[in-house]
C-alpha positions, -999 to 999 in steps of 0.1 A, spaced: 396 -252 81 423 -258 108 427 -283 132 410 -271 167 427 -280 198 408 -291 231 433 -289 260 419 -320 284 422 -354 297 404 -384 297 419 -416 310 428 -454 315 456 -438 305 442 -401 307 435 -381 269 446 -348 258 424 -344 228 427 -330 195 394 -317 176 395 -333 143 378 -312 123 379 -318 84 391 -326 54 428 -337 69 442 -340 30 440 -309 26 479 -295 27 474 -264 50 452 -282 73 474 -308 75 501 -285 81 478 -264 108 472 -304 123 508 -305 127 516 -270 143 482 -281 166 502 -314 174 533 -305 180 518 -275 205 497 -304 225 531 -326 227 552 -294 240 525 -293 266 525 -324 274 562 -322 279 558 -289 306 531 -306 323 552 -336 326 524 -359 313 541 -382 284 518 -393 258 516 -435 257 494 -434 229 477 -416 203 441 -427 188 413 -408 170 377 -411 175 353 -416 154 344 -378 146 375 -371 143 393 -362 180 430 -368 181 438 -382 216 464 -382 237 469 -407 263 486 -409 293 489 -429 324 456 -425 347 479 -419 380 500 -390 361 474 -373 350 470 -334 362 448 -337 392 478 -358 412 502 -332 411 478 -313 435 496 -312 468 470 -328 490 466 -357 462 500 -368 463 490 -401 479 450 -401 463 442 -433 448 415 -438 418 381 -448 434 347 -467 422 320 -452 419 295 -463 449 255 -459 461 245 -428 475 239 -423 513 226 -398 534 235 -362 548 220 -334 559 205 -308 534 219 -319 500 239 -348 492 233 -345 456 215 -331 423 206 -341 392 186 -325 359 180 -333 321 193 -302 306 186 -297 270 214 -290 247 215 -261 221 244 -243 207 240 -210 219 264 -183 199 295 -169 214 305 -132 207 337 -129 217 367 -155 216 374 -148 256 336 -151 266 314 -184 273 284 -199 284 270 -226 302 238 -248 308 252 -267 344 242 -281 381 259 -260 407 264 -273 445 277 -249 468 283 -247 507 304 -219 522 308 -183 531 290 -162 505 321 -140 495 345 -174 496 322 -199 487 332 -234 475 313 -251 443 310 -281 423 299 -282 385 287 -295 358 270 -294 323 276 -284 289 294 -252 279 303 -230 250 340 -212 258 359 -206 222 387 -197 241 395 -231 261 380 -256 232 393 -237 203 358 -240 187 321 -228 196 308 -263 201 286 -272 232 307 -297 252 311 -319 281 324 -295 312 332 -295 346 346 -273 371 352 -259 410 362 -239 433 366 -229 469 369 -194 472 343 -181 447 364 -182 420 388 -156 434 417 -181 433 414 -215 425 395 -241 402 393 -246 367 375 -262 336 379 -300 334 414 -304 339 431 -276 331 445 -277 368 450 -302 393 417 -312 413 395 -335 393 396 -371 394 387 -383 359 377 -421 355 360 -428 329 383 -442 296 354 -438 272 342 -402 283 364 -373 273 360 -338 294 353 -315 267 339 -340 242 315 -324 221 275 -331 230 253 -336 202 231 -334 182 216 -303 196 185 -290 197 165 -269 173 139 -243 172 102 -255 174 123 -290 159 136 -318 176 148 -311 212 181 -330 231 191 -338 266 216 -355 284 215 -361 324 238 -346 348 239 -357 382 269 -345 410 262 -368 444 287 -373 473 295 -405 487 292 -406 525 320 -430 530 348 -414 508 332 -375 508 340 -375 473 317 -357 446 313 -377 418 300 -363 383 276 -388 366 264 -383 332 234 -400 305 220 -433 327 243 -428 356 278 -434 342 305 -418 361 329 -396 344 347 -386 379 349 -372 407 362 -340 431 382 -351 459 372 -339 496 413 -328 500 398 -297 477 377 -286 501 365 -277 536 327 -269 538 319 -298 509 341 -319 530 333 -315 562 297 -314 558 271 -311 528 255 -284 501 235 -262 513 226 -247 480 218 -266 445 215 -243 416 198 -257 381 202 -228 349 226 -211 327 259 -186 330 272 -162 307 306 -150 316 316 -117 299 335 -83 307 304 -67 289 278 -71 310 257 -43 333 274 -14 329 298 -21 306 282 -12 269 272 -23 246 263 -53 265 277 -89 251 258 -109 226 269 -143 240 237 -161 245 225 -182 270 207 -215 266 191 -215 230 194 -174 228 154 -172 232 142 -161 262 127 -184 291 87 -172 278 94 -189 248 92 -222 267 94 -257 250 105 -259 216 125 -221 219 139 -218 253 162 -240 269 149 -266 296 163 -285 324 135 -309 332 136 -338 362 154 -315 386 158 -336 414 179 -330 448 193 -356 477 186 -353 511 182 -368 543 156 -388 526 179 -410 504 156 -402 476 161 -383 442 133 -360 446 116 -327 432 130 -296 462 107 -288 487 110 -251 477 124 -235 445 129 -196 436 143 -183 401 163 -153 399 186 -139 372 210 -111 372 198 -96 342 161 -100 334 159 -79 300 194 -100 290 184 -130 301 151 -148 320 141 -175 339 106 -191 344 96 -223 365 65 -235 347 39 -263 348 15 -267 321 -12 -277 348 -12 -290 386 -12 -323 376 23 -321 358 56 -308 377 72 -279 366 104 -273 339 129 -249 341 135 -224 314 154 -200 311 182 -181 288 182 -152 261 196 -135 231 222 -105 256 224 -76 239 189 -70 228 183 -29 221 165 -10 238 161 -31 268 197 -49 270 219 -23 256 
């Protein structure tokens, strides 16, 4: 088995990452590691991002550092002059400030190479048709990671995804801060069926005095943040919309058959509840309040329910509610 490459960047320096993978003595693989190498360097090279030094991690990630202020999201044109910021207390806004869930983690199968999907918080303010978003969560994409492992994501936009944004930092935009927290690390161990279950915490707040959105994961540790420069509606004022669940992004869906595979969440559908579907429990919102609290009002809605469910359920009235939601796709005859 090759060498799989991650195209990202951490920091303190910033960290283009290698997937390990196994059994480097091997003479192919290490020949593949190589090729992989060589490719990350030559893009190091176009992106004009010299590596200072090279470490591997303890499951074996190959990383590539480079200087924090060089990394990609600098060489957008309105963060010429940006300068890296700490991580500060929340304070208030109107509607939402910020959101946060404990999504559980499973490793939902991908059909296609050029498919994914996610388990994520979305915030979003703007036009419907040119709307701007902030993300975050854990994804499955073969095509950007190289592999089908669940992993650290985030990811915006501000025009619906029309023209701009990207995964982690595959553009210029995200402030990454955090020298110990790779974007596109692997999250594990994962969750089973009717086994063991996983979470991690994912939070995305804005700071009132710098505007920025900052992405916090697992007890509040910042992994970075989206600078207000990006954006005009998250800038200027708040989110007026927080979104908790999963996405599947395929050309085979609806119409298009047979209809994608790609699962969402644990590829069990939201009835099967704890121990089969996938969860995000906690979800909280910030308001005017100042407080992390359950949202006043909640609706769930999915595009496709015979692909794909959701279900907002509480065992009894004494207990709040948990997400679920996900499924298996194509699923004959009702998903076909």
């Amino acid at each position: 088995m090759g060498k799989r490459r991650i195209i990202m960047l951490l920091l303190a320096m910033g960290l283009f990452v290698l997937n390990g993978g196994a059994a480097d003595h091997h003479p192919h693989v290490k020949s593949k590691a190589n090729q992989a190498t060589l490719e990350v360097r030559k893009m190091l090279k176009l992106l004009n991002k010299p590596g200072v030094k090279t470490i591997k991690s303890e499951d074996g990630d190959i990383v590539d550092c480079v200087d924090i202020y060089k990394q990609p999201a600098f060489d957008h044109p309105a963060l010429r002059n940006h300068k890296i910021q700490a991580a500060i207390l929340i304070t208030v806004g109107y509607s939402y400030t910020g959101a946060q869930g404990d999504i559980n983690i499973w490793n939902p199968r991908v059909q296609s190479p050029d498919e994914f999907t996610t388990a994520q918080i979305w915030l979003k303010n703007g036009p419907g048709d040119a709307f701007e978003s902030v993300e975050s969560g854990w994804v499955v994409n073969p095509k950007l990671y190289g592999d089908g492992a669940s992993r650290l994501f985030v990811y915006w936009t501000k025009d619906a995804y029309k023209s701009t944004g990207c995964f982690d930092l595959t553009c210029s935009g995200f402030v990454h801060t955090n020298k110990d927290l790779a974007l596109g690390m692997a999250l594990g161990p994962v969750s089973s069926e009717m086994g063991p279950q996983y979470q991690a915490t994912f939070s995305i707040t804005k700071d009132s005095h710098t505007n920025n959105w900052w992405v916090r994961v697992g007890q509040n540790i910042p992994v970075g943040y989206f600078p207000p420069e990006l954006f005009f509606y998250l800038t200027r004022g708040v989110a007026a919309l927080v979104e908790w669940g999963g996405e599947v992004y395929s050309s085979k869906i609806k119409k298009n058959h047979p209809h994608t595979a790609t699962e969402m969440g644990s590829g069990d559908f939201a009835w099967g509840k704890l121990g089969n579907a996938c969860y995000i429990k906690q979800v909280r919102i910030i308001d005017y309040s100042m407080q992390l609290k359950y949202p006043e009002w909640v609706g769930t809605y999915t595009d496709e329910e015979y692909c794909y469910t959701a279900l907002n359920h509480a065992a009894s009235l004494a207990e709040e509610p948990v997400f679920y939601f996900g499924g298996p796709g194509l699923n004959p005859p009702d998903c076909n």
